[in-house]
C-alpha positions as CSV (number, residue, x, y, z in Angstrom):
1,X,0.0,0.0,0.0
2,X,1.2,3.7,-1.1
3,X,0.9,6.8,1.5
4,X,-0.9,10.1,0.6
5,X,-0.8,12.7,2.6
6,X,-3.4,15.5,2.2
7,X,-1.4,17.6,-0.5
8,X,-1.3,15.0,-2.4
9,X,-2.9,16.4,-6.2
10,X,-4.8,13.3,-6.4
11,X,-7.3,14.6,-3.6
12,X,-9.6,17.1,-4.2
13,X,-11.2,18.7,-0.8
14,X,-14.4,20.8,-0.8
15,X,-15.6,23.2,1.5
16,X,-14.5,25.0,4.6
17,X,-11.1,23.1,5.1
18,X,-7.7,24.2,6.9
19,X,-4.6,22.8,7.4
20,X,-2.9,22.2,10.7
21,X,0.3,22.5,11.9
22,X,1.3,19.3,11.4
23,X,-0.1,19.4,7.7
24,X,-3.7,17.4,8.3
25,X,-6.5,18.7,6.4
26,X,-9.7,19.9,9.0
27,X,-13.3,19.2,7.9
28,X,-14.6,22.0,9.2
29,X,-18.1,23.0,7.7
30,X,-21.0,21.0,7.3
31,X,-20.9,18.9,4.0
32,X,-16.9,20.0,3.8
33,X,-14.8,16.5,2.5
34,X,-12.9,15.4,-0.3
35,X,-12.6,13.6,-3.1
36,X,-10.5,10.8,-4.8
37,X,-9.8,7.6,-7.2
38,X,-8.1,4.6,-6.2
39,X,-6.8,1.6,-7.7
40,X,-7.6,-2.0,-6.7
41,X,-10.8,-3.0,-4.0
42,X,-9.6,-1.0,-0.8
43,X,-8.2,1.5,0.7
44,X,-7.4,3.1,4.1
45,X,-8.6,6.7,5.3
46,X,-6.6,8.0,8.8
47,X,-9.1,10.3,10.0
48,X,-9.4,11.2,14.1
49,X,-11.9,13.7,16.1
50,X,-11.1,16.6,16.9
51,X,-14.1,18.7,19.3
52,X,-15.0,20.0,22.9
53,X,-15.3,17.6,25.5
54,X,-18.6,15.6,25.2
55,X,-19.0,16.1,21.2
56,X,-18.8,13.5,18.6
57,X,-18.5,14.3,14.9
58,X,-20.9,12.0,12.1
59,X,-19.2,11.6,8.3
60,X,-20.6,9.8,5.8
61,X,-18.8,8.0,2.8
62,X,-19.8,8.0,-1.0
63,X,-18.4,4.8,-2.8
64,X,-18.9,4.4,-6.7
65,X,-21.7,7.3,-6.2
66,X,-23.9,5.5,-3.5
67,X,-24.5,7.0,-1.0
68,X,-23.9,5.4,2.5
69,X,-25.0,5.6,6.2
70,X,-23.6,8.0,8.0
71,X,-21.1,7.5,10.8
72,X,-20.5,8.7,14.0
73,X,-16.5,9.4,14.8
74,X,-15.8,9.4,18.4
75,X,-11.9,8.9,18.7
76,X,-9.2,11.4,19.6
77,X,-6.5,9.7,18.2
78,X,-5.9,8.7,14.3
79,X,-8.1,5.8,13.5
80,X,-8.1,3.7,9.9
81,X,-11.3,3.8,8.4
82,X,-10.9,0.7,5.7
83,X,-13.2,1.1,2.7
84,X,-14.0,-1.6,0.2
85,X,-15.2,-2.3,-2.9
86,X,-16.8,-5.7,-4.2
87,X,-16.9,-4.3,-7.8
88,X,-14.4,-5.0,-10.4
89,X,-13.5,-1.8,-11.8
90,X,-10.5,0.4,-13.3
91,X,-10.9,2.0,-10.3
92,X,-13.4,3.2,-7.3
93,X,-14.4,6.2,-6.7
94,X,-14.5,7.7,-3.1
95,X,-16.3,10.8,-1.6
96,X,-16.1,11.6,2.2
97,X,-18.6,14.2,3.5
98,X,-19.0,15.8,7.1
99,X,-21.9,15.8,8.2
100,X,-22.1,17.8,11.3
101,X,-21.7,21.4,11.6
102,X,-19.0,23.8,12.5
103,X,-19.8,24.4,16.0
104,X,-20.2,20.7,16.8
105,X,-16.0,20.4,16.2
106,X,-13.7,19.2,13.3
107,X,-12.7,15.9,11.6
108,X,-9.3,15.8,11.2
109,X,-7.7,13.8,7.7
110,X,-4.0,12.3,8.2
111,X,-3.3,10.3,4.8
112,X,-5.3,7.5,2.7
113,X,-3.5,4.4,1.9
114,X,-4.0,2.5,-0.9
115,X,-2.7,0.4,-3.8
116,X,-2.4,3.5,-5.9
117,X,-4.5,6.7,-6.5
118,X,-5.4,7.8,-9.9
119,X,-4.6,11.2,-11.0
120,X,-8.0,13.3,-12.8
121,X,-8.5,16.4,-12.7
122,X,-11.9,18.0,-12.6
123,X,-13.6,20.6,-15.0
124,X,-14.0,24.1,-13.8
125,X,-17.2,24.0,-12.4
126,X,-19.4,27.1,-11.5
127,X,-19.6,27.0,-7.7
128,X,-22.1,28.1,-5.1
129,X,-22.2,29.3,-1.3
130,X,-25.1,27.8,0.5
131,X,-25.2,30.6,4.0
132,X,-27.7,30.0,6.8
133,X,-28.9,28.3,10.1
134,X,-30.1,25.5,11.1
135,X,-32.2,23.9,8.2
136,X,-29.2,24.9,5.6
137,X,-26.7,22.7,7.8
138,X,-29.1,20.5,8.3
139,X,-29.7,19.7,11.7
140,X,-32.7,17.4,12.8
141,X,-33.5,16.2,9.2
142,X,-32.4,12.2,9.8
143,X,-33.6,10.4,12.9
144,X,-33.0,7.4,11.1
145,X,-29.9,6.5,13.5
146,X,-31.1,8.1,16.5
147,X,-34.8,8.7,17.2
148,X,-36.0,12.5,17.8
149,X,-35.6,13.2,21.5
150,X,-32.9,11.4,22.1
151,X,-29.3,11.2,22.1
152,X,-27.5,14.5,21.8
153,X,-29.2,17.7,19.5
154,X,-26.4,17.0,16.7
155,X,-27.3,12.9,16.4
156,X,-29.7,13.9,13.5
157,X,-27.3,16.2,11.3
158,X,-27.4,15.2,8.2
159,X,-25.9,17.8,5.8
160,X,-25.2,15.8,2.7
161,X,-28.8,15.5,1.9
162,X,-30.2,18.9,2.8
163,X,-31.4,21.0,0.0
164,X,-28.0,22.8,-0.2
165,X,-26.0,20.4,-1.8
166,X,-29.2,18.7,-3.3
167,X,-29.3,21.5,-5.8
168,X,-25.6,21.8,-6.2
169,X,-25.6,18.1,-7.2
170,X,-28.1,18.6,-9.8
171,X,-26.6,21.4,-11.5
172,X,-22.9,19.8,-11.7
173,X,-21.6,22.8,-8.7
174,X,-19.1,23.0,-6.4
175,X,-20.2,24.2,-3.5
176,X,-19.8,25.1,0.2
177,X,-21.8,25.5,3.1
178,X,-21.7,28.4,6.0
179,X,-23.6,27.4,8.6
180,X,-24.6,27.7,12.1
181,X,-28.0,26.4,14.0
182,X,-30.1,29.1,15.2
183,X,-28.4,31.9,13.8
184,X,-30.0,35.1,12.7
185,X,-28.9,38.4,10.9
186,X,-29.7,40.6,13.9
187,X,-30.1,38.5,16.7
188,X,-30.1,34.7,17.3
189,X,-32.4,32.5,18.3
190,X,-32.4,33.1,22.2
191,X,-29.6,35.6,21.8
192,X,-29.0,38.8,20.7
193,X,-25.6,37.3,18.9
194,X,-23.3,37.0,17.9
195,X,-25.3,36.9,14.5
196,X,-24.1,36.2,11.1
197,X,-21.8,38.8,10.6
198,X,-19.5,37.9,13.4
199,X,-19.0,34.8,12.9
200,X,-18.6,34.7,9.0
201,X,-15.1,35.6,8.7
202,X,-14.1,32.2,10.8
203,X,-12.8,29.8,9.5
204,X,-15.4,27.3,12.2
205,X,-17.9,30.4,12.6
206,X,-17.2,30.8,15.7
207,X,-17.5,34.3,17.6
208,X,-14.2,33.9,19.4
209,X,-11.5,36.3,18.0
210,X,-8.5,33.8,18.4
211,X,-9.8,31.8,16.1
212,X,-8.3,31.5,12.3
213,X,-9.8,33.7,9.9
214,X,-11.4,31.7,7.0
215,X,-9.0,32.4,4.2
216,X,-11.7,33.9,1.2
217,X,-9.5,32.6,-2.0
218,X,-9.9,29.5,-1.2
219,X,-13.9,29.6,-2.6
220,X,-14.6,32.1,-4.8
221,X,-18.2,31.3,-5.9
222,X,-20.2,32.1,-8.4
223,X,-23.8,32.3,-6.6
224,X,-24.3,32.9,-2.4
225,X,-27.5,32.1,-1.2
226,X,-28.3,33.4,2.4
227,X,-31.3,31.3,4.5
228,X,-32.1,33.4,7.3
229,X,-34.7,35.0,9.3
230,X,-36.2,32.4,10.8
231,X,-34.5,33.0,14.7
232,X,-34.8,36.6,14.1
233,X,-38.7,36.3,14.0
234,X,-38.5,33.7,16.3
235,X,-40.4,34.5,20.1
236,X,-37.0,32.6,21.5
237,X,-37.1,29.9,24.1
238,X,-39.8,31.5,26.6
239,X,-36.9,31.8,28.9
240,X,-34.4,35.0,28.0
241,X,-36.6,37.8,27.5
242,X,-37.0,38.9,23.7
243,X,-38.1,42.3,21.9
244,X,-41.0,41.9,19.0
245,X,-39.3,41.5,15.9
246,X,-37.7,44.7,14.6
247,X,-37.9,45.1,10.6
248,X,-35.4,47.9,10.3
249,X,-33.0,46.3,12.6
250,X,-33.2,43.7,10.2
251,X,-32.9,45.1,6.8
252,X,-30.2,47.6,7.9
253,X,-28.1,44.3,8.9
254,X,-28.7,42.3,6.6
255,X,-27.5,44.9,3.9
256,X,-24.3,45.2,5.6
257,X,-24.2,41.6,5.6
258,X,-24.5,41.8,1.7
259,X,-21.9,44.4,2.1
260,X,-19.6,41.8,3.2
261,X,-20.5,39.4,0.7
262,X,-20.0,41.7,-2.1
263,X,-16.9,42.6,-0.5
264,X,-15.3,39.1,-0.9
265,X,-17.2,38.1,-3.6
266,X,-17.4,41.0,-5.6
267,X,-18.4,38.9,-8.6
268,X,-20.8,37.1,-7.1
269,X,-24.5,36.9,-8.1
270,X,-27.0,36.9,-4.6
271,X,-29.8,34.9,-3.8
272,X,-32.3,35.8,-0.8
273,X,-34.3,32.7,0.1
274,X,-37.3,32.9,2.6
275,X,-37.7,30.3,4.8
276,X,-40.3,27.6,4.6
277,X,-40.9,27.1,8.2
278,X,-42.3,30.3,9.5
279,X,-46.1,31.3,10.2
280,X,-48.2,32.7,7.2
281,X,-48.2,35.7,9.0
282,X,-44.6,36.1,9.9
283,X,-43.8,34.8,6.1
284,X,-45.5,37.7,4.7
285,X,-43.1,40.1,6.7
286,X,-40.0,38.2,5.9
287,X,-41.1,38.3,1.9
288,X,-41.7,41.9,2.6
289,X,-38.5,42.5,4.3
290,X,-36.4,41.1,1.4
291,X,-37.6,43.0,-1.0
292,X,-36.6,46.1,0.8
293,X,-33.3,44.6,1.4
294,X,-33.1,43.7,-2.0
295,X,-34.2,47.5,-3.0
296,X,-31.7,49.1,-0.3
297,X,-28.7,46.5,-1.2
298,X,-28.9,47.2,-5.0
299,X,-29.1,51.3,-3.9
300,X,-26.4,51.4,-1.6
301,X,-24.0,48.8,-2.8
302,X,-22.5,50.4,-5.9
303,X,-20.5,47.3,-7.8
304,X,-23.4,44.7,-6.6
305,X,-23.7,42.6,-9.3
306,X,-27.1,41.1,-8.7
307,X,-29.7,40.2,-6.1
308,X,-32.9,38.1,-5.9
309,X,-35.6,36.8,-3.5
310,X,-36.8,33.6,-4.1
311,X,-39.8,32.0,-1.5
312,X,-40.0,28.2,-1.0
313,X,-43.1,27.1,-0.6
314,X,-44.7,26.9,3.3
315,X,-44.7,23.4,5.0
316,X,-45.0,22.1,8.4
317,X,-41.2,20.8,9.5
318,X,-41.6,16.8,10.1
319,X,-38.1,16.3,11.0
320,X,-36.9,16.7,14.9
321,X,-38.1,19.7,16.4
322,X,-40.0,20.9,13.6
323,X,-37.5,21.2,11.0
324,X,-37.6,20.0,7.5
325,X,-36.9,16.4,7.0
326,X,-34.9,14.6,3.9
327,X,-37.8,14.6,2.1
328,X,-38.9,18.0,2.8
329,X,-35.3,19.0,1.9
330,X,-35.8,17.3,-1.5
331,X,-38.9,19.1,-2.4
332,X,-37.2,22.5,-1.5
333,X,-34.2,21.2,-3.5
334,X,-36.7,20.8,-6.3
335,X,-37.8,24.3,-6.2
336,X,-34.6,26.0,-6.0
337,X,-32.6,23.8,-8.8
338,X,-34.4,25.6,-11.8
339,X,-34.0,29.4,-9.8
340,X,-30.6,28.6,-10.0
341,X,-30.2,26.9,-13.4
342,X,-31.3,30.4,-14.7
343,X,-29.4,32.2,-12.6
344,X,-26.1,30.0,-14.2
């Protein structure tokens, strides 16, 4: 068996990623992996833990394109994850995906073993940046591993299949998720932040200043669609006391988060998506709020090259907690792949 270690040019990696100091890759985002080819029926992935005390990480692997279970990591110490194939083939194709968001803690990626890995190299593909909270990184969509109330609140991540990288599928794009459950623009869910514009600039979008800065050239993508609004209209967990929902607050910070977009991304086309999970009520103020951010970003924001406001149809969550399940991720998947097809 051959050694690769992460630089290798036979791996490709995808989403929020970093190096350490000892030269590991970090999964850091949800749905962040990597990609590669190997030769003869098995090969050998070193991968460890790497998250506060108490956490646990799940990944999932992609063999030959089918999809498999995902799986929870637990270890602190490099561990061999063997990976076979009963095909006979040229070669096999693997895909490793992170499954669990930022916050949760980090996979760390040692080498891959293996007979031999074949060199490919990939078409320039368009790419896309999926931003939001909770239903974007796809917590509580897949009890099928560990029923709803139970275990810990991350047991049910499942970001491969949320609507996210559904549509980037699809359409043949790269793409990358920014994430963090109950997020907001202006305030959080049973905080006032720190919101969306804090944490973005992290490379594990996390508030704390120490932490690495995500490095911007390493994704430069085409379209950024941003998912939030639902913890801002949110009345909070009955416990921390909470303000009525405050539209200016709102629009005024979610153009400045535009602003910041823009201002990595200057090429970048923008996509405001409603979410599907608020009350008819409180979806007719969000829809009316994005217009007028949409309105005050393209007045304000001189070299913006384009935004739009797309709303997915209402539903009622059936995953964990009232959030969208796989299927309901599908179906919003479904709605968004031809908004974004004309967008391309």
């Amino acid at each position: 068996m051959t050694q690769y270690g992460p630089d290798s040019d036979r791996i490709h990696w995808y989403g929020r990623i970093v190096q350490d100091n000892s030269g590991n890759r970090v999964l850091v985002s949800s749905a962040s992996g990597l990609k590669f080819r190997f030769g003869g029926n098995k090969c050998t992935i070193r991968l460890k833990n790497e998250v506060p005390a108490g956490n646990y990480n799940y990944f999932s692997i992609v063999l030959d394109g089918i999809h498999q279970q995902r799986i929870a990591i637990h270890a602190d110490t490099f561990i061999p994850l063997e990976i076979k194939s009963l095909k006979s083939a040229p070669f096999h194709e693997v895909e490793l995906y992170k499954e669990t968001e930022a916050l949760i803690g980090r996979i760390v990626i040692n080498k891959i073993e293996a007979d031999s890995l074949i060199a490919y190299s990939e078409d320039r593909r368009k790419k896309i940046e999926f931003i939001g909270n909770s239903i974007t990184v796809g917590m509580s969509d897949d009890p099928s591993l560990v029923p709803c109330d139970k275990g810990t609140w991350f047991d049910q991540h499942n970001a491969y299949d949320t609507y996210g990288p559904r549509t980037a599928r699809a359409l043949d794009l790269e793409y990358m998720i920014s994430g963090v459950s109950g997020i907001g623009i202006y305030r959080n869910w049973n905080t006032d932040g720190p919101t969306i514009g804090t944490v973005y600039d992290q490379a594990n979008m996390s508030a704390n200043s120490n932490e690495l800065q995500w490095d911007f050239r390493q994704f430069s993508p085409d379209i950024v669609t941003i998912c939030l609004g639902t913890n801002d209209m949110s009345a909070g967990d009955g416990v921390t006391p909470r303000l009525p929902f405050d539209s200016t607050r709102f629009i005024n910070a979610y153009v400045a988060f535009i602003q910041k977009i823009n201002t990595h991304y200057p090429d970048a086309k923008v996509l405001l998506l409603n979410t599907p999970l608020v009350s008819y009520a409180n979806t007719e103020i969000l829809n009316l709020c994005l217009q007028s951010v949409k309105a005050k970003a393209e007045a304000s924001i001189p070299k913006l090259k384009s935004v739009s406001v797309f709303a997915f149809t209402m539903m009622e969550g059936k995953g964990c907690g009232g959030h969208p399940d796989l299927e309901q991720h599908k179906r919003m998947a479904d709605e968004l792949i031809p908004v974004i097809k004309k967008m391309l």
